[in-house]
C-alpha positions in Angstrom: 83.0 -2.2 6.6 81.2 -1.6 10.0 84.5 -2.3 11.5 85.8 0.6 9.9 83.2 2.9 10.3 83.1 1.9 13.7 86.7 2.9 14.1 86.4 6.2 12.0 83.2 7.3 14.6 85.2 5.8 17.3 88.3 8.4 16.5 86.3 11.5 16.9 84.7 10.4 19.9 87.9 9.4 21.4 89.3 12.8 20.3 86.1 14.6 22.0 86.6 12.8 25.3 90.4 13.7 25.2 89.3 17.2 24.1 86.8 17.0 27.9 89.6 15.6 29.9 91.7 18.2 29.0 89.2 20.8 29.3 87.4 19.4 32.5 91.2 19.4 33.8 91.8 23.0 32.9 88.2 24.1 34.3 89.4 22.5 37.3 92.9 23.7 37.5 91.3 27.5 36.8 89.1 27.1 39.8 91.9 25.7 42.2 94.5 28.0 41.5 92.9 31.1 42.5 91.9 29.1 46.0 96.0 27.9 46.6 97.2 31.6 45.8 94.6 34.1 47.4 95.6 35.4 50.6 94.2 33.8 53.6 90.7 35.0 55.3 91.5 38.2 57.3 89.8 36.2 60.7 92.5 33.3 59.9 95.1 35.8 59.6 94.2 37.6 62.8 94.5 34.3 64.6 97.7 33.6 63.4 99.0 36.9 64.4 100.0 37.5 68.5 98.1 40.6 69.7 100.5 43.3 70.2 100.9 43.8 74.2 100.1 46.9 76.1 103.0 49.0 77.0 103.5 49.0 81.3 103.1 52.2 82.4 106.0 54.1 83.5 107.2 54.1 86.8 106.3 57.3 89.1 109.7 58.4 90.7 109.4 60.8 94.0 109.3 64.5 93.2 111.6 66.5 95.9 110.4 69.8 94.8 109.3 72.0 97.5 105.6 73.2 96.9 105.5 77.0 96.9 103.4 78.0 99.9 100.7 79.3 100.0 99.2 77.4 97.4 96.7 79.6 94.8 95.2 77.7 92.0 94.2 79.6 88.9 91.0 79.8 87.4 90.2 79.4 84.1 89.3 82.9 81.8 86.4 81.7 81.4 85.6 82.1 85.0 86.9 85.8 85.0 84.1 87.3 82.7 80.5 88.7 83.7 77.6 88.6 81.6 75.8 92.2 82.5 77.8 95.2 84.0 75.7 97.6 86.0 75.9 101.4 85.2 78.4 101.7 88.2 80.6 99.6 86.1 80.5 96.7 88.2 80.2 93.1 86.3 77.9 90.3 87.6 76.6 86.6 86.5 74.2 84.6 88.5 75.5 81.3 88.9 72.6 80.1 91.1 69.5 82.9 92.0 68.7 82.8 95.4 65.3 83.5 97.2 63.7 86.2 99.6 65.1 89.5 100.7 68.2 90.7 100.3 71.0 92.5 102.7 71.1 96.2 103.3 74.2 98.2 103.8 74.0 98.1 107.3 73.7 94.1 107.3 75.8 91.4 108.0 76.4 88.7 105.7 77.5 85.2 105.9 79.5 83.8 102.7 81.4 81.2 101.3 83.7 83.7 98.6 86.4 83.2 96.5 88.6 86.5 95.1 91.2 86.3 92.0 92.8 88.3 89.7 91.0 89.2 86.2 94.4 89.3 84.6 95.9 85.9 85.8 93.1 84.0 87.6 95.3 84.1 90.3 93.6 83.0 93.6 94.9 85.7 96.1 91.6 85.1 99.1 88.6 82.9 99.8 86.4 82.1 103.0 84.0 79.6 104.0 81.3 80.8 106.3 83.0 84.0 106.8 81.0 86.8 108.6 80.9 90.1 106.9 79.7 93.9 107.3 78.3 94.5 104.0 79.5 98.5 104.2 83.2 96.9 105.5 84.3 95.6 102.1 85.6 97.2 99.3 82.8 99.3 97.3 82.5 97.0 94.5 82.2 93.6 96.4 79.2 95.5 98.9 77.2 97.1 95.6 77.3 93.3 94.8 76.3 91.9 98.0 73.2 94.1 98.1 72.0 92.3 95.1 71.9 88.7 96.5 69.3 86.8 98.0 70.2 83.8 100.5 71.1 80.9 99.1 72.2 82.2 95.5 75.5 82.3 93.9 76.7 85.1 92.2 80.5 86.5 90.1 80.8 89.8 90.4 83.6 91.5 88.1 85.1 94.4 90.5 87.3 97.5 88.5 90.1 98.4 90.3 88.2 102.0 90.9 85.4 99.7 92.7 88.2 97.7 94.6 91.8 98.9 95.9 92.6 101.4 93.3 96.1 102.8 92.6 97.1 100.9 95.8 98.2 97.6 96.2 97.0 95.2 98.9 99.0 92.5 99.6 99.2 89.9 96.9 96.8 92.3 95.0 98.7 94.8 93.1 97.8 98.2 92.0 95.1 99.1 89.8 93.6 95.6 89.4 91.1 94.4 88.3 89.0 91.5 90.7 87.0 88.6 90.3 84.9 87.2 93.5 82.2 84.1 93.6 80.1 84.6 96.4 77.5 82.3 97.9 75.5 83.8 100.4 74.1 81.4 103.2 72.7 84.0 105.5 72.5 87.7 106.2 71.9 89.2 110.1 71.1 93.1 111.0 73.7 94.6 113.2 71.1 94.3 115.7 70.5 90.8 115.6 74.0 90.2 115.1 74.4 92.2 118.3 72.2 90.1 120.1 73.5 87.3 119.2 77.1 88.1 120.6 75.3 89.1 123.7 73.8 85.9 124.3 76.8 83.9 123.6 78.3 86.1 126.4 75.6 85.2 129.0 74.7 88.8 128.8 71.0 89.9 128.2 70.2 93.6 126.6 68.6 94.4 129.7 71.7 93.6 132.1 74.3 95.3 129.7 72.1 98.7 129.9 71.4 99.0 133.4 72.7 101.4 135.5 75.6 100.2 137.6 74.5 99.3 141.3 75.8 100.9 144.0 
């Protein structure tokens, strides 16, 4: 009799274990699957990949095109405008304001300057340390002189009525409308500017006035 009630407990609890054998082995499966078909880690991925290489650059063959001479950059539209126009009509910006006096008519300046086209930005003159009468340029370009002080940098935006008018000057053509950046360094009067080309002559004031000898 205790045999066989040992055998009847003994078949459930056989049947139980079976029951957690197959159910620790499906837990197990579940949690192992996912693992063998999920996608590798992006960083093991990445390794197994080859870095795509950099394209070479292309090779630079000679050009045998002549380069147009002379050679006139443009400048940018930006660069053709003026902040403030005067009631003579004549356009200005200070790029960089100078200090002390400034020129007179009868001066002469010394200036780095650039000239181009308000249309095209077209680059058609431009001087470095160039030596000019302020009343021997064009009407717009002196009004603009006269309101520089050395060392300052200045755009002036010229009408044609304030620069060649109706006629055309050389790669400037008629009725247009001009762009300078000037930098003045240094302005002279005519009569320093006088003496100063007498001394680099040897000539003194006093010797170029005298009377002739007999």
């Amino acid at each position: 009799m205790a045999i066989a009630l040992a055998r009847r407990a003994s078949l459930p609890i056989a049947i139980f274990m079976s029951f957690i054998s197959h159910a620790t082995s499906r837990l197990i499966l579940a949690a192992i699957l996912p693992l063998a078909i999920a996608p590798p880690p992006a960083d093991a991925a990445a390794t197994r990949r080859q870095k795509p290489r950099a394209a070479a650059p292309a090779a630079v063959k000679p050009d045998s095109a002549i380069i147009p001479l002379p050679l006139n950059p443009i400048v940018p539209a930006g660069q053709r405008l003026c902040s403030t126009t005067a009631a003579s009509g004549l356009g200005s910006t200070t790029l960089r304001p100078g200090s002390g006096t400034k020129p007179t008519a009868g001066d002469v300046v010394l200036v780095n300057y650039i000239g181009y086209l308000a249309s095209t930005g077209a680059v058609f003159d431009q001087g470095m340390r160039s030596p000019l009468p302020v009343n021997g340029v064009i009407p717009g370009f002196s009004q603009g002189l006269q309101t520089m002080a050395r060392s300052g940098v200045a755009r002036f935006c010229i009408p044609a009525a304030m620069g060649y008018g109706a006629q055309a000057s050389g790669p400037i053509p008629a009725n247009a409308d001009l762009v300078f950046q000037v930098e003045l360094l240094d302005f002279k009067t005519a009569a320093e500017v006088e003496t100063m080309n007498r001394a680099q002559a040897g000539e003194s004031p006093a010797q170029k006035d005298a009377p002739p000898q007999p």
